[in-house]
C-alpha positions in Angstrom: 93.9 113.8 107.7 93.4 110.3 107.8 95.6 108.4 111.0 96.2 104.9 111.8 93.4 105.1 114.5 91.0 105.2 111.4 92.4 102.0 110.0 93.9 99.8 112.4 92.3 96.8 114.1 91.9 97.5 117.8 92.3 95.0 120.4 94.0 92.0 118.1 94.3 88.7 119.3 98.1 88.0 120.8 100.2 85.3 122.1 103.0 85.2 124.7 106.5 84.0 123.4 105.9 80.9 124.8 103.1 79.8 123.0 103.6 77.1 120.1 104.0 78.1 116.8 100.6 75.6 115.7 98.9 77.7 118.3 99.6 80.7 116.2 99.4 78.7 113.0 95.8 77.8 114.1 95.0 81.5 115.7 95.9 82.9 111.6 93.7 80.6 109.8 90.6 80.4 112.6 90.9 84.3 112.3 91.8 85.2 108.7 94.7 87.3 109.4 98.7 87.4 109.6 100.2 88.9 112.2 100.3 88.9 116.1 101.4 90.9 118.2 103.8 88.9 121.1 103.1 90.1 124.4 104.8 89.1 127.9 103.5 90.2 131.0 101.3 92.6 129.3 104.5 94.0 127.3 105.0 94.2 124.2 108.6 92.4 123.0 107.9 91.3 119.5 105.6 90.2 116.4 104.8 87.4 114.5 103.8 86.9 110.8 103.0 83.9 108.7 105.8 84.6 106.9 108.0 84.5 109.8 106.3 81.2 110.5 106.7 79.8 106.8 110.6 81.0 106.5 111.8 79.8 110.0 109.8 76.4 109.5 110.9 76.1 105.8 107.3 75.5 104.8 105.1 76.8 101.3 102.5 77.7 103.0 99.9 77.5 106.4 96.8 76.3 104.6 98.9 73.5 103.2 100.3 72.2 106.5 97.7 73.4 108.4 95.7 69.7 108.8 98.2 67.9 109.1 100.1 69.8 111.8 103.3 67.9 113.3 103.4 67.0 116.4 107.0 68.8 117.2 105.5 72.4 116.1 103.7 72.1 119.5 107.2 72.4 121.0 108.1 75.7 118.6 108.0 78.6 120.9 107.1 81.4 119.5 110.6 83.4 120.5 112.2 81.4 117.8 110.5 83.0 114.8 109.2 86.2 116.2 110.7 89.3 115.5 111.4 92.0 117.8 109.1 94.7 117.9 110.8 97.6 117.0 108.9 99.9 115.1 105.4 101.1 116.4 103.5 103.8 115.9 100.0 105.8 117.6 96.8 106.0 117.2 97.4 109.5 116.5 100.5 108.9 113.6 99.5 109.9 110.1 99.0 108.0 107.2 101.9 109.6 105.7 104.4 108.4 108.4 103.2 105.1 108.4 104.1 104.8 105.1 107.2 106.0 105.3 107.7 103.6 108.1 106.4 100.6 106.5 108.9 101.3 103.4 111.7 102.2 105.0 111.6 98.8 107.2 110.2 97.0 104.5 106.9 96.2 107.3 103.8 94.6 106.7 102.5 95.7 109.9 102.6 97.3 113.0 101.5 97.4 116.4 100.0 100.4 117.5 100.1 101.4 120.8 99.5 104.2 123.4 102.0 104.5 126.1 102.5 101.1 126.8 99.5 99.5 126.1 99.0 97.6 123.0 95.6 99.0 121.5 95.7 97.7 118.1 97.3 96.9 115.0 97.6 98.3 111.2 99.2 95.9 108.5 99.9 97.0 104.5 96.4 95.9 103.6 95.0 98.3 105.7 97.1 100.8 103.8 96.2 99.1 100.6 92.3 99.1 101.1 92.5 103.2 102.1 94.6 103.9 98.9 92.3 102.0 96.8 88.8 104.0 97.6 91.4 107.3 97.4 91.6 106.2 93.9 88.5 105.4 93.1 87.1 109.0 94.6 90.0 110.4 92.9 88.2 108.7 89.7 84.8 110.5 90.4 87.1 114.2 89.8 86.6 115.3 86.7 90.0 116.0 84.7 89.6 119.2 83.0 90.0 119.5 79.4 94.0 119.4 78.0 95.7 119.8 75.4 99.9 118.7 74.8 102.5 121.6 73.2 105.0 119.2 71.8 107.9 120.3 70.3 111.7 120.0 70.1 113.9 122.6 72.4 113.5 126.2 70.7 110.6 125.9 68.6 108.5 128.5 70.3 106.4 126.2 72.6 106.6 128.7 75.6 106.0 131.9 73.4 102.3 130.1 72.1 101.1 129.4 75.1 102.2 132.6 76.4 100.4 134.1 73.8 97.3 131.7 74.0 96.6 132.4 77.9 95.3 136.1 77.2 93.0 134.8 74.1 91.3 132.2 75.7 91.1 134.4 79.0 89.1 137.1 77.1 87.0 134.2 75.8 85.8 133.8 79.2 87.9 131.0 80.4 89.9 130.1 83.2 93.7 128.8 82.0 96.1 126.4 83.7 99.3 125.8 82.2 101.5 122.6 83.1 105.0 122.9 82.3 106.8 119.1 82.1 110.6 119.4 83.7 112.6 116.5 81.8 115.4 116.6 84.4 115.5 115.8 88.2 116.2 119.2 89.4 115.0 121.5 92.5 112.1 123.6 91.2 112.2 126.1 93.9 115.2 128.7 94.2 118.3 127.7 95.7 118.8 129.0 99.1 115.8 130.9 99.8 113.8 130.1 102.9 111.4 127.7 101.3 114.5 125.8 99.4 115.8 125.6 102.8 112.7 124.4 104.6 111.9 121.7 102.1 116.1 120.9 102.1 115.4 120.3 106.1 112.7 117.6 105.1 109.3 119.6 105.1 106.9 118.2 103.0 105.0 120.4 101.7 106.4 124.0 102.0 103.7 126.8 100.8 104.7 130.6 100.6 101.8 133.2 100.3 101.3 136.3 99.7 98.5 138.8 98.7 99.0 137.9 94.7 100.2 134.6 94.8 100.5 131.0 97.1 103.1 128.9 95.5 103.5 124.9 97.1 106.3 122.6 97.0 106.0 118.9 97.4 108.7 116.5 97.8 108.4 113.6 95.9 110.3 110.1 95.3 109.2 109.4 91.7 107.3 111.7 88.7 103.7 112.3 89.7 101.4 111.0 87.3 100.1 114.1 84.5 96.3 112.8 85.2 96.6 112.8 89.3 98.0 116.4 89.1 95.3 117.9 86.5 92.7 116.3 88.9 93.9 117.1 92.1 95.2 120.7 91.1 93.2 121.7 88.1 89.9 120.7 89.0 88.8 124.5 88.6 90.0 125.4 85.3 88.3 125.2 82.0 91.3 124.8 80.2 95.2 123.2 81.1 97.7 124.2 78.0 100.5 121.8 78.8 104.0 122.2 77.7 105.8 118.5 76.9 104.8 115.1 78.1 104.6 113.7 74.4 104.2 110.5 75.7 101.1 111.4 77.7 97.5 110.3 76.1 96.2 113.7 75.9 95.6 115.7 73.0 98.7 117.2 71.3 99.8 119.8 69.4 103.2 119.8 67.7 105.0 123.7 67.9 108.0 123.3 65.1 110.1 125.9 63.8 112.4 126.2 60.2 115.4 127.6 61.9 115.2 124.8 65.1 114.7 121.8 62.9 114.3 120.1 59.5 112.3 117.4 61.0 108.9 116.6 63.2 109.0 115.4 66.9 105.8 113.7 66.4 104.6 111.2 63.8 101.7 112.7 61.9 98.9 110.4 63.6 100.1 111.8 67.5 98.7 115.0 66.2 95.1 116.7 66.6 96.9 120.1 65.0 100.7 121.5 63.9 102.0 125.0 64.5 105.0 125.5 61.9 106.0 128.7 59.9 106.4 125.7 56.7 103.7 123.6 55.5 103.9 119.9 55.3 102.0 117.2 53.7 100.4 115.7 56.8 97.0 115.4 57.4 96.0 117.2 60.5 95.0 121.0 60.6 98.3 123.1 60.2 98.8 126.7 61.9 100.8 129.6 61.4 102.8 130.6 64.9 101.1 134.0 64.4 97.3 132.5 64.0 97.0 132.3 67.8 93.5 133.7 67.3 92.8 130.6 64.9 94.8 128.0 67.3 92.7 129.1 70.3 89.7 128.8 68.3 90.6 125.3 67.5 91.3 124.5 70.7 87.8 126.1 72.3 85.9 123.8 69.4 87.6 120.7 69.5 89.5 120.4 73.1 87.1 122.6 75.4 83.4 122.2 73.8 83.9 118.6 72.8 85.1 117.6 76.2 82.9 118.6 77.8 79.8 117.8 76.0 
């Protein structure tokens, strides 16, 4: 696990309260940074950005101002634009809380200390800069082969791939199967104990047993299709995903008579359709009872060509 000791910059520059605000104006743009930490008698009491700088001075911006510095900002304490150093964090404090942190104050950095000594300092572009090469590792996975079951409510979506999984199984390949929730809705089982852990505020909640490990995470927003197939189904040969028209993979429209007189999909969406009609479009049509024929498709033009 990554923690701010990792990132942060130990032993930054600082400035008592009484220092001028050109002093710190000049410290920012000598140094290439913008914030410092405001210590008094070796305690920490506040900090100061340029932005603190900028709004209590009503300037546009340091650079501009910079070489042509007033003689009154000499007389600017510090006190008058600092802010009081509320939050901090550890050397120790995850990347994760730090976040959280930095959001829920709306920070842009932090001192970091241990006990009460000052040892360093972590800012959003430090956050920024760790999240970037986490993406661009995350880019090196490989993202297994998928393919889309579209379809409106009732077609038979879940019956296919149901019936698909055993085929391409006893083809020799591992299956995933990644099943879009439309509504924003607890996944796990109301009121057993992992419900109630997560409900507490755990993040994330696993329960295992000798046939299966199921995890929970709590998340603020949708998690992108492409970061879950890497991070979660870097293993499998195959992920047969239910929904997510909109996603750019491969898709496969399910329809049935009785459901609807209509397609979800326009024709050029579509690598194949499953319907118990024909229709005049130009993609490979499939009985719902060819699953043999459907997961031959899918091996030949999902699995095989993906992979070459």
């Amino acid at each position: 696990m990554i923690r701010v000791g990792d990132i942060m910059t130990p032993n930054p520059k600082t400035l008592s309260p009484n220092h001028s605000v050109s002093t710190a104006m000049r410290l920012m743009l000598d140094g290439g940074f913008h914030h410092i930490p405001i210590l008094e008698e070796s305690r920490l009491v506040g900090i100061v950005h340029a932005n603190h700088i900028r709004q209590g001075l009503g300037m546009v911006s340091l650079p501009d101002i910079a070489p042509a510095t007033p003689n009154m900002w000499e007389s600017i304490p510090l006190r008058t634009v600092m802010i009081e150093a509320r939050h901090v964090v550890t050397p120790d404090t995850s990347i994760g809380e730090l976040i959280q942190l930095m959001r829920r104050h709306a920070l842009t950095g932090v001192p970091v200390m241990e006990g009460d000594r000052l040892v360093g300092i972590v800012t959003m572009t430090d956050v920024l800069d760790v999240a970037q090469e986490f993406i661009r590792l995350l880019a090196q996975r490989p993202t297994p082969p998928a393919v889309a079951f579209v379809g409106k409510s009732g077609s038979g979506k879940t019956t296919l791939i149901e019936q698909l999984i055993p085929v391409l199984h006893a083809r020799g390949y591992q299956v995933g199967v990644v099943k879009h929730h439309h509504r924003p809705t607890w996944i796990d089982q109301e009121g057993k104990d992992t419900w109630r852990y997560a409900r507490a505020g755990a993040s994330p909640v696993s329960i295992v047993s000798q046939i299966q490990t199921a995890l929970f995470l709590q998340t603020d927003r949708e998690l992108p299709l492409d970061l879950v197939l890497t991070h979660y189904f870097n293993t499998v040969d195959i992920v047969l995903i239910e929904g997510y028209r909109w996603a750019d993979k491969p898709k496969i429209e399910v329809h049935r008579q009785a459901r609807s007189t209509t397609l979800l999909c326009t024709p050029d969406e579509l690598i194949a359709l499953v319907s118990d009609r024909e229709w005049d479009v130009p993609c490979p049509q499939f009985h719902p009872d060819q699953v043999e024929d459907i997961a031959t498709f899918i091996e030949t033009t999902i699995v095989s060509h993906l992979r070459q």
